[in-house]
C-alpha positions in Angstrom: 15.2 -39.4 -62.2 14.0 -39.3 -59.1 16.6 -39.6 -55.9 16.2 -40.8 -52.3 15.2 -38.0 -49.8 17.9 -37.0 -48.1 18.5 -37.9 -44.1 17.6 -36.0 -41.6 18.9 -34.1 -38.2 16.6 -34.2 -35.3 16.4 -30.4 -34.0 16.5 -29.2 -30.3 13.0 -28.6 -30.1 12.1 -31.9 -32.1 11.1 -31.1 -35.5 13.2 -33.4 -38.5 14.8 -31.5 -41.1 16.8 -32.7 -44.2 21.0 -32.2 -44.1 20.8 -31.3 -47.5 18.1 -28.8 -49.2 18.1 -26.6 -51.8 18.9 -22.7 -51.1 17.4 -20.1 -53.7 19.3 -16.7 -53.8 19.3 -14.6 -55.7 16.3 -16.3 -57.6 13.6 -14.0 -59.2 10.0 -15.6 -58.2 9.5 -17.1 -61.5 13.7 -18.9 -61.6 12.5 -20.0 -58.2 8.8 -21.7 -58.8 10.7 -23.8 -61.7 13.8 -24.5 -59.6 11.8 -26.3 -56.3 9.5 -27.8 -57.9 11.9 -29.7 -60.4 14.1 -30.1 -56.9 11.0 -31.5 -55.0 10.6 -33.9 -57.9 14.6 -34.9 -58.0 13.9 -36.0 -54.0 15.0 -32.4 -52.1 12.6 -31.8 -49.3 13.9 -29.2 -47.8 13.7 -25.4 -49.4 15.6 -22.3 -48.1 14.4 -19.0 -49.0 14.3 -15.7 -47.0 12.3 -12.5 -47.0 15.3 -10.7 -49.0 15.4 -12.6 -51.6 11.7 -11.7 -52.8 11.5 -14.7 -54.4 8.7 -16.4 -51.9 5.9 -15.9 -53.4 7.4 -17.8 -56.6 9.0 -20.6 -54.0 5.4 -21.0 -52.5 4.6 -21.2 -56.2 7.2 -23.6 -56.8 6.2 -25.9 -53.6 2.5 -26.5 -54.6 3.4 -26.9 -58.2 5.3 -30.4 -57.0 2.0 -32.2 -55.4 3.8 -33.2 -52.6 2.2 -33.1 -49.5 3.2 -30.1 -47.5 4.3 -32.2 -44.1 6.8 -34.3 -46.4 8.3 -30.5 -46.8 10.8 -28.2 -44.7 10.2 -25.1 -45.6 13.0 -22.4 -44.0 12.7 -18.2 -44.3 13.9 -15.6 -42.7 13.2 -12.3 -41.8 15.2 -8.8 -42.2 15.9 -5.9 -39.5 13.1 -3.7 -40.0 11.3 -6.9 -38.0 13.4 -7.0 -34.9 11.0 -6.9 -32.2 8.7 -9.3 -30.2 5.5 -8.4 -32.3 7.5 -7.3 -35.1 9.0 -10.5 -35.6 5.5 -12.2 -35.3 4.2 -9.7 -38.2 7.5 -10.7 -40.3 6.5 -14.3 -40.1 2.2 -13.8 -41.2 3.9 -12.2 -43.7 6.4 -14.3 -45.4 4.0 -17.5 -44.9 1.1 -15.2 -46.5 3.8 -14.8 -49.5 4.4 -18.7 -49.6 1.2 -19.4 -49.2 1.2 -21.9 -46.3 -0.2 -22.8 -42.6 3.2 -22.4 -41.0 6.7 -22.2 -41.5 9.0 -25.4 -40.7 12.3 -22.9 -39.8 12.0 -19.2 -39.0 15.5 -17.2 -38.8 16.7 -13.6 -37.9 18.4 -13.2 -41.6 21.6 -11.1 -40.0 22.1 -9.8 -36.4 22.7 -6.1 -37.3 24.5 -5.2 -33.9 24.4 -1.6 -34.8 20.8 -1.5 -34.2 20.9 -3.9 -31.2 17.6 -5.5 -31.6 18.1 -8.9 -32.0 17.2 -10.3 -28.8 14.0 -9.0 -29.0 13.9 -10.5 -32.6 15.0 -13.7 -31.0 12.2 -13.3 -28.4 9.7 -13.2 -30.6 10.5 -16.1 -32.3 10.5 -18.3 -29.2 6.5 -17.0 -28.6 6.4 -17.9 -32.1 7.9 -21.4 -31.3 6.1 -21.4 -27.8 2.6 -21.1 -29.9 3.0 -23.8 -32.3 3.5 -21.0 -35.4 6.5 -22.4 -36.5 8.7 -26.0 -35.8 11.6 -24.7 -35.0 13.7 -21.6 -34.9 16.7 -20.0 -35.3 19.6 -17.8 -36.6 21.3 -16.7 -39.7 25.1 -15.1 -39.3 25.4 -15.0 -35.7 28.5 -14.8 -34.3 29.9 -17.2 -31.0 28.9 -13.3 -28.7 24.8 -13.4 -30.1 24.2 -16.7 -29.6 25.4 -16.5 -26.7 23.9 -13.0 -25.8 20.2 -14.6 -26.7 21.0 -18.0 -25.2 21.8 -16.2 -21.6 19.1 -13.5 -21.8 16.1 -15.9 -22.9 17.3 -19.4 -22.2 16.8 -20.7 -25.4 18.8 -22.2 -27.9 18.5 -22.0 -31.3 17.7 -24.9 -33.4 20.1 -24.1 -36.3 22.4 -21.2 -36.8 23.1 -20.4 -40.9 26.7 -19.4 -41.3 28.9 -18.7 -44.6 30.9 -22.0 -44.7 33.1 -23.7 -47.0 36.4 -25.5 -47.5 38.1 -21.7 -47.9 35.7 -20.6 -45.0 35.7 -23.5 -42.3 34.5 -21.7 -39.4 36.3 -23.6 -36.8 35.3 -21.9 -33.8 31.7 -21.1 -34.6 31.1 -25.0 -35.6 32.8 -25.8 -32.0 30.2 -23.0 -29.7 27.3 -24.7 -32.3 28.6 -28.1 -31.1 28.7 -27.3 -27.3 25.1 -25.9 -27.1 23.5 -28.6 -29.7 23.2 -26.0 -32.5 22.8 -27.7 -36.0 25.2 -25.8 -38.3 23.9 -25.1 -41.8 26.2 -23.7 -44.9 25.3 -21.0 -47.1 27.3 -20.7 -50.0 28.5 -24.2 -49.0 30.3 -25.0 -52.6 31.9 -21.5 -52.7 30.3 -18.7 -54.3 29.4 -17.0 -57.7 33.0 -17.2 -58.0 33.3 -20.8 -57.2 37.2 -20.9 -56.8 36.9 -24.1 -54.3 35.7 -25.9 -57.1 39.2 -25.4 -59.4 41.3 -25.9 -56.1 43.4 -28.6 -57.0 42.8 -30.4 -53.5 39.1 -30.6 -54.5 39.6 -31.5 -58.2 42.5 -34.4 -56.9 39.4 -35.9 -54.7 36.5 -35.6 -57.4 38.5 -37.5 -59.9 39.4 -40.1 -57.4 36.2 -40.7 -56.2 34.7 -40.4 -59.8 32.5 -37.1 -58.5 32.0 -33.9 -59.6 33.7 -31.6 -57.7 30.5 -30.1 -56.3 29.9 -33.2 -55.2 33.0 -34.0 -53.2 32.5 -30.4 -51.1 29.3 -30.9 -49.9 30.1 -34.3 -49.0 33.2 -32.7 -46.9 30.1 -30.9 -45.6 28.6 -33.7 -44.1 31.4 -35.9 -43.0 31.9 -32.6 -40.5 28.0 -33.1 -39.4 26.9 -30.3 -41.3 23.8 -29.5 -42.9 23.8 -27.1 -46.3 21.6 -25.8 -49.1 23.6 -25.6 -52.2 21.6 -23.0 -54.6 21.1 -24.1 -58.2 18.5 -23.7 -61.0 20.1 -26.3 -63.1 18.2 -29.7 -63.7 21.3 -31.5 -64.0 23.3 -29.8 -61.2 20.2 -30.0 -58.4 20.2 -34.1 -59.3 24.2 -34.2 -58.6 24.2 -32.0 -55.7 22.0 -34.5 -54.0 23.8 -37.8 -55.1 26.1 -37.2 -52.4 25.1 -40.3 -49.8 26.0 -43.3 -51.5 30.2 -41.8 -50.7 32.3 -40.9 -48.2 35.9 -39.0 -47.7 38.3 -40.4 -45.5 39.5 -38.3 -42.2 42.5 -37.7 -44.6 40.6 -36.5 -47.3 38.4 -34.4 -44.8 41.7 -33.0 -44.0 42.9 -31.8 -46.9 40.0 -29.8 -47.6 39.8 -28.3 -44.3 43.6 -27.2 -45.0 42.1 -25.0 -48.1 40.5 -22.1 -45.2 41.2 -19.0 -45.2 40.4 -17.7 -41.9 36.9 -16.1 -40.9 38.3 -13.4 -42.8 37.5 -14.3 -46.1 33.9 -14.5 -45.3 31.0 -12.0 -44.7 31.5 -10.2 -41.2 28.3 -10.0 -39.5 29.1 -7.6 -37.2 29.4 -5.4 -40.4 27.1 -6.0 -42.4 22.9 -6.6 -42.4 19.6 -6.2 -43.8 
């Protein structure tokens, strides 16, 4: 089975990249060569993995395994804060496309802000002379907060392309998705269907919705996803689970339905605090 692509966002500084993708923590390299290149096959065409994860080398593996040509790919990484610096973050990027094995990277992120060490503008300054020289398509954040992006936005001038934020129904992230909104900052979810635990998927709003619409309830979350204009990269190594987590375009939830999803957060709270917490 093989499933249609799916749409695309145009980015600030022009490059196209799918709303959906698939996202490969905590992956070992050899769980993530077979999970993108059966995703690539099912239609996903765009692939999140990040220096952390140690797993690129196997998702490099996994993207020339599939045949398909590497400009039908988006290929996303990011770096951690041993690399924030101008140079360093230029070093951190050879790197991680050395261990993928391509030309370039399609999106290049600071992984985590780490405030403690009070770096990341100079991370973020090195990936616009990254940008600047055609190295990577676009770039951008991971875990920023409303105060860095706005820190980096006044002291370089330049916006990020996407900012990567913890975001679910129980997480909603109201008044980051609102500062990403004002400055033309695509949002993307991490954990977008929950978590390991996966309690959003036995809430009874979201199982209501997923038998109504005849879904799975997977299904009916990361389509709440992109009713709100958000972009997210669902992580599975399952054949059957990648195919359904990208059969989510031919449905939609009403501003009702929306609603009552929206109405299952639980403040910022109940998500990872970047301003505590790094690599």
């Amino acid at each position: 089975m093989t499933l249609t692509p799916a749409p695309t966002v145009t980015l600030l500084h022009g490059a196209e990249m799918p709303r959906l993708g698939l996202g490969t923590s905590p992956m070992d390299d050899d769980a993530a060569e077979a999970a993108v290149a059966t995703a690539i096959e099912l239609g996903y065409r765009l692939v999140d993995t990040a220096e952390n994860y140690g797993n690129e080398r196997g998702v490099g593996r996994g993207l020339k395994a599939s045949g398909v040509p590497r400009d039908e790919l988006f290929v996303t990484t990011k770096f951690n804060k041993r690399w924030h610096g101008v140079e360093l973050a230029a070093e951190a990027c050879e790197r991680s496309a050395d261990r993928l094995g391509l030309d370039y990277v399609d999106l290049l992120l600071v992984h985590w802000p780490n405030p403690q060490q009070d770096r990341y503008v100079q991370a973020w300054q090195g990936l616009v002379r990254l940008l600047e020289g055609g190295r990577v398509r676009a770039i951008g954040t991971s875990n920023f907060k409303p105060a860095h992006l706005e820190r980096i936005i006044a002291e370089t001038g330049v916006v990020p392309d996407v900012n990567q934020i913890q975001l679910s129904p129980t997480v909603t992230r109201e008044s980051a998705r609102a500062y990403h909104a004002r400055h033309g900052i695509v949002t993307q979810s991490w954990s977008p269907i929950g978590g390991q635990r996966n309690d959003v998927l036995r809430a009874p709003a979201v199982v209501e919705l997923a038998e109504r619409h005849g879904r799975t309830p997977a299904q009916v979350v990361l389509r709440w996803h992109l009713e709100l204009g958000l972009t997210a990269v669902p992580k599975s190594s399952d054949p059957v689970r990648l195919g359904q987590n990208l059969d989510v375009f031919d449905f939609s939830l009403s501003a009702d339905e929306v609603a009552s999803l929206s109405a299952l957060d639980q403040g910022d709270a109940a998500g990872a605090d970047s301003d505590a917490f790094g690599h």
